[in-house]
VOLO-310042 format. One line per field, with one value per residue (C-alpha): residue in three letters; x, y, z; chain. Coordinates in nm, 2 decimals. Layout:
res <- ALA ...
X <- X ...
Y <- Y ...
Z <- Z ...
chain <- A ...
***
This chain:
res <- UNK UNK UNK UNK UNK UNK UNK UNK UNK UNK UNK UNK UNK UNK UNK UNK UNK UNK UNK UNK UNK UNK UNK UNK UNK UNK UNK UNK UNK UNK UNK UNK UNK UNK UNK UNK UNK UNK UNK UNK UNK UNK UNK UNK UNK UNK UNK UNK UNK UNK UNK UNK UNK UNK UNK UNK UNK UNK UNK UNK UNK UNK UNK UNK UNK UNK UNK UNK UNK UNK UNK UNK UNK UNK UNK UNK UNK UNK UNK UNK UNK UNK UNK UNK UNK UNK UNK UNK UNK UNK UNK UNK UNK UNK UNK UNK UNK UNK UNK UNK UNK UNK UNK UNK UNK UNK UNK UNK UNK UNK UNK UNK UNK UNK UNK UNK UNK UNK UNK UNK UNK UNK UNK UNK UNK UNK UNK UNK UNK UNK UNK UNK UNK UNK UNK UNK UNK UNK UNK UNK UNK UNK UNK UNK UNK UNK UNK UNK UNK UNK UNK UNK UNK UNK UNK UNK UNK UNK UNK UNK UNK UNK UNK UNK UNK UNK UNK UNK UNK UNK UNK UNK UNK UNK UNK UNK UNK UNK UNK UNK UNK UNK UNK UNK UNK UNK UNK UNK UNK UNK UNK UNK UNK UNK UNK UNK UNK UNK UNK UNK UNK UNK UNK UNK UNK UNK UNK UNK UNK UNK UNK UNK UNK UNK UNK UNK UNK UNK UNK UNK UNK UNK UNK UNK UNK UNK UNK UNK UNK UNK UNK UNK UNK UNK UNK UNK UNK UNK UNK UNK UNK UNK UNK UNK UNK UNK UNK UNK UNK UNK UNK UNK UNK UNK UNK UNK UNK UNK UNK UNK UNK UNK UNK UNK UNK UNK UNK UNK UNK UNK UNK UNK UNK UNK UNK UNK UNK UNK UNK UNK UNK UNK UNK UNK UNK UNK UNK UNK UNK UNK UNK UNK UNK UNK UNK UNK UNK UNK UNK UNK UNK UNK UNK UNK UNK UNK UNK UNK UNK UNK UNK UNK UNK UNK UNK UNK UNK UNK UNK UNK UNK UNK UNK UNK UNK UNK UNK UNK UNK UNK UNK UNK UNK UNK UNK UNK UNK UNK UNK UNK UNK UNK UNK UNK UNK UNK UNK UNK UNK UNK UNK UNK UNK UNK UNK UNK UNK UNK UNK UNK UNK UNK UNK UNK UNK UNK UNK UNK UNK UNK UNK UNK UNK UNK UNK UNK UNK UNK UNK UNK UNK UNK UNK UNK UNK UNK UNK UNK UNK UNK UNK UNK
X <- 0.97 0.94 0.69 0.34 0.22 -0.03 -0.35 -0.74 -0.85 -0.88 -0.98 -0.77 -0.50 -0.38 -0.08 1.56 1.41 1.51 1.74 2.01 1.90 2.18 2.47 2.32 2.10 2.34 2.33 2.06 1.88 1.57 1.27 1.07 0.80 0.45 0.24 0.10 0.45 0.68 1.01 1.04 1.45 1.42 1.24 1.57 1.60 1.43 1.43 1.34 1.39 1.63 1.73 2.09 2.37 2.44 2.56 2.23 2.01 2.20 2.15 1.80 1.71 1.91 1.71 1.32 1.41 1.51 1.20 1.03 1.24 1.16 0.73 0.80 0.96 0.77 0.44 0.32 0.31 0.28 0.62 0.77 0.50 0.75 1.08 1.30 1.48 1.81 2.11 2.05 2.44 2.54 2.22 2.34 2.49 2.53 2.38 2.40 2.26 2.06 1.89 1.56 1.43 1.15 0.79 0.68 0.87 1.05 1.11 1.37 1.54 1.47 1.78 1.69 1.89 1.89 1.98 2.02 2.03 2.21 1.93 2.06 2.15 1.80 1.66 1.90 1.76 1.35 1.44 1.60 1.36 1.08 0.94 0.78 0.93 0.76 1.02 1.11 0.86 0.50 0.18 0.04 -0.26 -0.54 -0.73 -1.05 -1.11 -1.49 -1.46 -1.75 -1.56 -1.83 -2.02 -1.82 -1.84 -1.60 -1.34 -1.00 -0.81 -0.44 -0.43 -0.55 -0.36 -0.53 -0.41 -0.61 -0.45 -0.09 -0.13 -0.28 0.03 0.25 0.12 0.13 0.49 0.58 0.45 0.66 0.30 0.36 -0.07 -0.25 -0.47 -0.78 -0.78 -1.17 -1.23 -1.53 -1.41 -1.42 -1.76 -1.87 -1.79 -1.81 -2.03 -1.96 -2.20 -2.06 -1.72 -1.90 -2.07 -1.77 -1.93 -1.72 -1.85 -1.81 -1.47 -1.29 -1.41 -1.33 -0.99 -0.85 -0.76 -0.52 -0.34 -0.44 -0.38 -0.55 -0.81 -0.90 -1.26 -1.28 -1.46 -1.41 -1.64 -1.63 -1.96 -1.78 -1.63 -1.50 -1.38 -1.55 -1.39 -1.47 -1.20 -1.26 -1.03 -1.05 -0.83 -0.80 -1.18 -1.19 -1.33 -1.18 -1.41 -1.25 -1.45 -1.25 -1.30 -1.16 -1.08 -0.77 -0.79 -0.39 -0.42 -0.70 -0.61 -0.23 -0.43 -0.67 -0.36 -0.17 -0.46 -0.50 -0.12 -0.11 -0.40 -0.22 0.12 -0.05 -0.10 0.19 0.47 0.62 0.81 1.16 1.20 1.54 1.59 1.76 1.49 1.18 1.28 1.08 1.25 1.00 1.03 0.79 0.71 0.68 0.49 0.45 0.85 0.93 1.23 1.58 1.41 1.13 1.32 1.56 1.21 1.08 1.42 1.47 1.11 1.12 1.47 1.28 0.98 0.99 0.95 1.21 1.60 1.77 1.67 1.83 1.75 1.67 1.55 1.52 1.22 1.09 0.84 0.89 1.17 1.21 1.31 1.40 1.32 1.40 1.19 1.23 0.91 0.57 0.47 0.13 0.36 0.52 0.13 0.01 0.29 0.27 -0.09 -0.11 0.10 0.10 0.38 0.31 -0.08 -0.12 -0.25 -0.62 -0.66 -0.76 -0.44 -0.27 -0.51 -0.34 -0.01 -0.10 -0.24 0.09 0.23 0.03 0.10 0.51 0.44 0.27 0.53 0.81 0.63 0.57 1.01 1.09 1.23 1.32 1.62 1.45 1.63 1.34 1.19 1.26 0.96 0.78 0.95 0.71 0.64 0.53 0.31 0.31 0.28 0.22 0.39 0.10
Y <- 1.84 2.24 2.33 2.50 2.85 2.84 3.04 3.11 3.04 2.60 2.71 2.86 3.13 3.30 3.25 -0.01 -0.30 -0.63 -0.78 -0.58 -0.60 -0.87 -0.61 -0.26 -0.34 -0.23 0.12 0.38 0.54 0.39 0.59 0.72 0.51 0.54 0.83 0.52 0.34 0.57 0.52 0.68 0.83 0.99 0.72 0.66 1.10 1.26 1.67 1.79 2.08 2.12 2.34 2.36 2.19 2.02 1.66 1.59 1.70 1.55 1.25 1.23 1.38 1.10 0.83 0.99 1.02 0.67 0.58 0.75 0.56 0.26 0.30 0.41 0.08 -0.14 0.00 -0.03 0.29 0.05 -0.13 -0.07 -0.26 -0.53 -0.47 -0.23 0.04 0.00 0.28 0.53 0.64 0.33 0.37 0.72 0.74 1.15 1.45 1.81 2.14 2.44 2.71 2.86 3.17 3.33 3.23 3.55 3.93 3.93 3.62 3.41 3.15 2.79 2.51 2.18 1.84 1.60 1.26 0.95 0.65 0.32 0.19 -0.16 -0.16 -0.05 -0.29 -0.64 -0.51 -0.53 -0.84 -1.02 -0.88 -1.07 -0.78 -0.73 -0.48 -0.19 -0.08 0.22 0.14 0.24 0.27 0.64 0.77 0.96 1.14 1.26 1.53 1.69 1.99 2.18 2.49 2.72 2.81 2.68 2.36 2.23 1.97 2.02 1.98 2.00 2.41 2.47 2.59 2.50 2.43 2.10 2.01 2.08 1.86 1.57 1.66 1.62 1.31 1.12 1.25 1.14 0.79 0.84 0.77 0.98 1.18 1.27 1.57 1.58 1.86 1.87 2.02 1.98 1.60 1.51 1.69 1.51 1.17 1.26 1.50 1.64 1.42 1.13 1.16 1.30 0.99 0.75 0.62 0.36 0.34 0.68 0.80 0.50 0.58 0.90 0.81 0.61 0.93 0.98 0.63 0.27 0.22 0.29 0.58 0.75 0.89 1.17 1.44 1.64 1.95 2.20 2.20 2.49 2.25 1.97 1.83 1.54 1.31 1.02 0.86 0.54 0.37 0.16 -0.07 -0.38 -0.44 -0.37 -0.13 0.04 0.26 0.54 0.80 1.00 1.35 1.59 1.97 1.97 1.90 1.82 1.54 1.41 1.39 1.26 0.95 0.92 0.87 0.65 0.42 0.43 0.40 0.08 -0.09 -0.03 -0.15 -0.46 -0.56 -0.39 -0.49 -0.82 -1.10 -1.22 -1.60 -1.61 -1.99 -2.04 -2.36 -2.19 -1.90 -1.90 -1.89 -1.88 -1.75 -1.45 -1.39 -1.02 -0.97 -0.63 -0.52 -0.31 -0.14 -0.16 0.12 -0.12 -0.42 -0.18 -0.03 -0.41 -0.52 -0.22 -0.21 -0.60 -0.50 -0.23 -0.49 -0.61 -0.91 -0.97 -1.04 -1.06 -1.07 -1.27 -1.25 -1.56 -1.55 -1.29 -1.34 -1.13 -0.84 -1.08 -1.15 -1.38 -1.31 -1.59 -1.39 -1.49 -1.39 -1.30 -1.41 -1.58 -1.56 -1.40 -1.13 -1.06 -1.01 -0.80 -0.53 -0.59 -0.58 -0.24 -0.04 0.03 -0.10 -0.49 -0.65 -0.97 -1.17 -1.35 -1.72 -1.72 -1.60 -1.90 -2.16 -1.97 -2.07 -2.44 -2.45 -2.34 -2.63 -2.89 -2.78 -2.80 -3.12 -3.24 -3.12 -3.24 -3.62 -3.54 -3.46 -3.70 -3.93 -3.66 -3.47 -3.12 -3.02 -3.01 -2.63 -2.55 -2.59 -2.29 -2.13 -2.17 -1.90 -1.93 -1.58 -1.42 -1.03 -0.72 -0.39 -0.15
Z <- 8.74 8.81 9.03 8.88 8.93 9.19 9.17 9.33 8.99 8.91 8.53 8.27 8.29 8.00 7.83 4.87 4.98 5.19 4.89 4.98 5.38 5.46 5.36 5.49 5.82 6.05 5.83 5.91 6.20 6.40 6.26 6.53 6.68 6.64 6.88 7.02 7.10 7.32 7.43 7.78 7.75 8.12 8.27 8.53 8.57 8.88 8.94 9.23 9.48 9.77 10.01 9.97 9.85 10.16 10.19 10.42 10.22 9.89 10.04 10.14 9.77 9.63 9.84 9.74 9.41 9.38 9.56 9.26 9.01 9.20 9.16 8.82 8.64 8.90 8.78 9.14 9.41 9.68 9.60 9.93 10.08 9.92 9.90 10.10 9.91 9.90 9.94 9.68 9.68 9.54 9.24 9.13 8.78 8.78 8.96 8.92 9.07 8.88 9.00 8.87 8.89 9.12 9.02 9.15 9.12 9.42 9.53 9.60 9.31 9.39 9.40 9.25 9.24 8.87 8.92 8.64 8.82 8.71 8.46 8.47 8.84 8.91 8.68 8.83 9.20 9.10 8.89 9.19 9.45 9.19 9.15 8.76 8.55 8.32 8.11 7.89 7.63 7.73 7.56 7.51 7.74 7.60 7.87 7.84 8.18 8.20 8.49 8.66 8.85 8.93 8.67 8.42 8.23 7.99 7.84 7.90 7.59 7.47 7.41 7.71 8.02 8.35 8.70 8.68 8.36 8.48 8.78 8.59 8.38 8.70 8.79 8.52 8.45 8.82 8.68 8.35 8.17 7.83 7.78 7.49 7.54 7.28 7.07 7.13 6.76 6.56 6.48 6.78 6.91 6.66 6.84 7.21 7.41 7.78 7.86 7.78 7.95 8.23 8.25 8.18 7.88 7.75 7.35 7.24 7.42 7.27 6.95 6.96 7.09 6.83 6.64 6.93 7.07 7.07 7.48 7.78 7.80 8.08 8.12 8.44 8.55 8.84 9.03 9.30 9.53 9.71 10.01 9.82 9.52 9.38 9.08 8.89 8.71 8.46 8.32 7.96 7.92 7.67 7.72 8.08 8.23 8.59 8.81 9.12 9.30 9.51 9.67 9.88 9.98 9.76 9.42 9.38 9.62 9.49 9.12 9.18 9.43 9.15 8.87 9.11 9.15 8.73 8.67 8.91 8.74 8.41 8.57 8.70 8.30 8.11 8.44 8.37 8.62 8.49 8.54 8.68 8.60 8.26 8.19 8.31 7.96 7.65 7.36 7.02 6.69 6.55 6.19 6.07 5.74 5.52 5.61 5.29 5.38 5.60 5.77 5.88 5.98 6.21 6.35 6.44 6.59 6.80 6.86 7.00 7.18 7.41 7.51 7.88 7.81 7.56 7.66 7.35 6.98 6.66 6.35 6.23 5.85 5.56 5.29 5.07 5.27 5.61 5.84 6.12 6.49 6.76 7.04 7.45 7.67 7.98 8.14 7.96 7.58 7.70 7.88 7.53 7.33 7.62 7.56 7.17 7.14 7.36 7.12 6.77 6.64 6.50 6.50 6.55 6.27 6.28 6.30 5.97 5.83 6.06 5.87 5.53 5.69 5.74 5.40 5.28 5.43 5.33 4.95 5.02 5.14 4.87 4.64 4.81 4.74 4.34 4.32 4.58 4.26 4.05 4.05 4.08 4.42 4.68 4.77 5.14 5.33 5.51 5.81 6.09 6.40 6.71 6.62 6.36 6.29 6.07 6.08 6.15
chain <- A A A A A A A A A A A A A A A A A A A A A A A A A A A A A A A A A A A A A A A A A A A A A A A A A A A A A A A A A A A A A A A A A A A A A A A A A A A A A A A A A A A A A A A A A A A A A A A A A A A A A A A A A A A A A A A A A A A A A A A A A A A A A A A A A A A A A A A A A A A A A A A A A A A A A A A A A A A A A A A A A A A A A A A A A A A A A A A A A A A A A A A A A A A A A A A A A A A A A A A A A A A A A A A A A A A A A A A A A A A A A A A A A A A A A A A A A A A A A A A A A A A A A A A A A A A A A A A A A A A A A A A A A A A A A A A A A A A A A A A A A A A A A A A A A A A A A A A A A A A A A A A A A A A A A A A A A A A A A A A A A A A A A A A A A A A A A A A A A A A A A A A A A A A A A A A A A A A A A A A A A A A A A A A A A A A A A A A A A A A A A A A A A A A A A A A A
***
C-alpha cells in the first residue's frame, strides 16, 4: 500500500429458468456478490517499500510481507505468539519492482517490492500448524468515526479526504477488511447523530447501518486535547458488543492498535479450524429456496465454494426455484452458519418454515399408504436438508 501524504493538519485536505439448468450450468459468468459479501482477490499480495533491489533487502521484504499475509488469513495479529514463520523464499509465487514518484517537488522516487504468495501453500502451513483459517470471502465493515480536532467536530464520511480517514483506510487494508464509509446525507442524519456514535450507541448506528452492509459495525471517536490523542472504538458484532479505549501522542499508532484489536475480535468469530482427520469432517446437505435463474445457482455454488468452512461442493438435486448442495466441511456446521449468517448472500430460514417442511412430509407419507395397493407409481418423498436457505 503507497504511503499517505503527511501533513500538520489531522482534518481534511483538499482534493431462463432451472429447467434447462442441467444442460447450461457450467455456461455463464458469476454475478458479482452482494456489497455485503466480498471476495478479497489480493488477499495473498503485499506492497511495500525498499531500499534497493538488493538480494538482502529482497529477502527480508519477502519475510515481513509474509508475516503480513500470515495475520491476515489467520485473523489473529498475535499469530507468531504460535507458530513460527516459516522461509518466505520458498512461499513466493511472483515479485516485481516499480518505482513511484516523489510525494513532494523535489524529492526523491521511492522503490517498492509486490509479492503474491503461494495461496494454497500458505493456506496447508496454517491448516497443519492448527491454526484457523479466515479466507478470501469476508463480510463488509461499516465504520462509523466521530473526530474532535480543535475546534472542529464532525463525522467522517466516504467523500471526505482526511489523514485520519486514510490511516483507518491503511489499517484495515493491512488486515484485508474491505470498509464502508457512510455517506452521512440527510438519510442518514436522520437515523444517527454525532452524539450517538460519539457515545458508542449501539441502537441507532446499526440502524442506520443496514443501508450499508449486514456485518460488523464499528462505532469510534477520536480527539486531540492538545498532548494526546484519545479514542474509543466499539465494536457490534452479531449481538455483541466490543469496547477499546486507547490514546496516545500519535494518532497513526493509535488507530492501527485500535483496528488490530477490532480485526482480531472479528477473526476470533469469522477464522475457522480444519479438522485434519477424514472422520472427525461433516458432511450435510443444504437446501436453497427462491433460485430463479442459472445465474443464481452459479452465484450459490461459487458463493458456498469460497466459505472457510466448506471443502468441496456437489450438487446434489435440481427442483423447481430450489437446488440441493452436499457440502464438506472442513471444520463444524456452526463454523459454516457463522460465515453464512454474516454476509448477505443466503438467510437462514425460521423454525417455522422447518415445521412447513415436516408437514410436507407427513402428507407424502400418508399418500404413499393410500397407493401402496394401487398401481399409481409412488411420488418421491421430500428431499430433506440439514439447513435450509434463501437467496437474499
Amino acid at each position: 500500500m503507497a504511503h499517505q501524504k503527511t501533513s500538520n493538519h489531522f482534518g481534511f485536505m483538499p482534493i431462463t429458468g432451472l429447467k434447462t439448468l442441467i444442460l447450461v450450468f457450467w455456461v455463464g459468468l458469476l454475478v458479482p456478490l452482494t456489497a455485503s459479501a466480498v471476495v478479497i482477490e489480493d488477499l495473498f499480495e503485499v506492497e511495500m517499500p525498499v531500499l534497493d533491489e538488493t538480494k538482502a533487502i529482497r529477502q527480508a521484504a519477502l519475510d515481513d510481507g509474509l508475516i503480513e499475509v500470515l495475520i491476515r488469513v489467520s485473523g489473529d495479529s498475535k499469530v507468531l505468539e504460535k507458530v513460527k514463520a516459516p522461509a518466505a523464499s520458498s512461499y513466493v509465487k511472483q515479485f516485481r519492482y516499480s518505482v513511484q514518484a516523489a510525494e513532494k517537488e523535489g524529492g526523491e522516487p521511492s522503490k517498492w517490492l509486490w509479492v503474491r504468495y503461494n495461496e494454497t501453500k500458505v493456506l496447508d502451513y496454517l491448516r497443519k500448524q492448527a491454526v484457523p483459517v479466515w479466507a478470501k470471502h469476508r463480510s463488509q465493515l461499516v465504520i462509523w468515526l466521530a473526530v474532535r480536532d480543535g475546534g472542529q467536530r464532525y463525522i467522517l464520511k466516504d467523500s471526505d479526504v482526511s489523514l485520519i480517514k486514510s490511516k483507518t483506510d491503511e489499517a484495515l487494508a493491512r488486515r484485508a477488511i474491505p470498509v464502508v464509509w457512510p455517506k452521512n446525507d440527510t438519510l442518514d442524519q436522520q437515523n444517527v447523530r454525532f452524539a450517538d456514535i460519539w457515545a458508542g450507541f449501539p441502537e441507532p448506528i446499526k440502524q442506520a447501518s443496514k443501508r450499508y452492509s449486514t456485518g460488523p459495525v464499528i462505532a469510534a471517536n477520536m480527539s486531540w486535547n492538545g498532548r494526546l490523542w484519545r479514542g474509543d472504538w466499539t465494536l457490534l458484532m452479531d449481538g455483541d458488543v466490543h469496547k477499546w479505549s486507547l490514546s496516545g501522542g500519535d494518532y497513526a499508532v493509535l488507530i492501527a492498535r485500535a483496528i488490530d484489536l477490532l480485526v482480531d475480535a472479528m477473526g476470533k468469530k469469522f477464522a475457522v479450524l480444519e479438522a485434519f482427520d477424514v472422520s472427525q469432517q461433516n458432511v450435510l446437505t443444504v437446501e436453497v429456496a427462491q433460485v430463479a435463474s442459472v445465474q443464481d445457482f452459479r452465484h450459490i455454488e461459487k458463493y458456498l465454494s469460497s466459505l472457510s468452512a466448506v471443502r468441496s461442493v456437489q450438487l446434489s438435486q435440481l427442483e423447481p426455484e430450489r437446488v440441493f448442495f452436499d457440502l464438506t466441511l472442513r471444520t463444524k456446521a456452526e463454523d459454516l452458519l457463522t460465515l453464512i449468517q454474516s454476509g448477505s448472500v443466503l438467510a437462514l430460514v425460521t423454525e417455522e418454515d422447518k415445521k412447513e417442511k415436516l408437514v410436507a412430509i407427513d402428507a407424502h407419507e400418508n399418500v404413499m399408504a393410500d397407493v401402496a395397493t394401487s398401481d399409481v407409481p409412488l411420488p418421491q418423498p421430500p428431499k430433506l436438508a440439514s439447513y435450509r436457505f434463501v437467496l437474499r
